[in-house]
C-alpha positions, 0 to 999 in steps of 0.5 A: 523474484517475489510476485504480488497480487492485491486484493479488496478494492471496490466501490464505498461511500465516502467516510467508509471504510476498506481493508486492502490485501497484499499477498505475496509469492515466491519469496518470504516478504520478511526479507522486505519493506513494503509499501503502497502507492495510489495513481489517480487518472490523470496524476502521477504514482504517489506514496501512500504508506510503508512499513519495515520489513520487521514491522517496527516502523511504518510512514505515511503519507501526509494525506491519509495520516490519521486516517490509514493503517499499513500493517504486515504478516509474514507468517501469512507473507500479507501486507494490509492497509486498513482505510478509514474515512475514505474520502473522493480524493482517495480514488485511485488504483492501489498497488503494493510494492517490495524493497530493500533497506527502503529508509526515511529518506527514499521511501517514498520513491517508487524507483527504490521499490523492485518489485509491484503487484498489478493494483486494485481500484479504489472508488469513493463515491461522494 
């Protein structure tokens, strides 16, 4: 079982920026690839960004590409992803998700993900 819990949400200014934190427990996340996915109110779960579990390789999603950064420690057995030139439609509530042998193709799916932290708001004001 591997517990998550995010952290470093808040309210900030569009163009501004956040760094979000995924600490995990109970497991090493090196044994995992990690990923992050938003929901706004009113919309379904969508990815955001994911990384191997070595770090190597990360994908994001077409809307925060340029603009996000998804990154790991399992020394610290962290996951962060950097904001940056946040925007409205970045408001969401964010959680971090666990899987294994997560690929190109299922990546973006939040049924290959076995494990989800209970998310943190993000609120961009315009």
């Amino acid at each position: 079982q591997v517990q998550l819990v995010e952290s470093g949400g808040g309210l900030v200014q569009a163009g501004g920026s956040l760094r979000l934190s995924c600490a995990a427990s109970g497991r090493t996340i090196s044994d995992y690839d990690m990923g992050w996915f938003r929901q706004a109110p009113g919309k379904e779960r969508e990815f955001v960004a994911a990384i191997s579990w070595s770090g190597g390789t990360s994908f994001y999603a077409d809307s925060v590409k340029g603009r996000f950064t998804i990154s790991r420690d399992n020394a610290e057995n962290t996951v962060y992803l950097q904001m940056n030139r946040l925007k409205s439609e970045d408001t969401a509530v964010y959680y971090c998700a666990a899987g294994v042998r997560i690929t190109q193709g299922t990546v973006r799916l939040g049924g290959k993900y076995d494990y989800w932290g209970q998310g943190t708001q993000v609120t961009v004001s315009s």
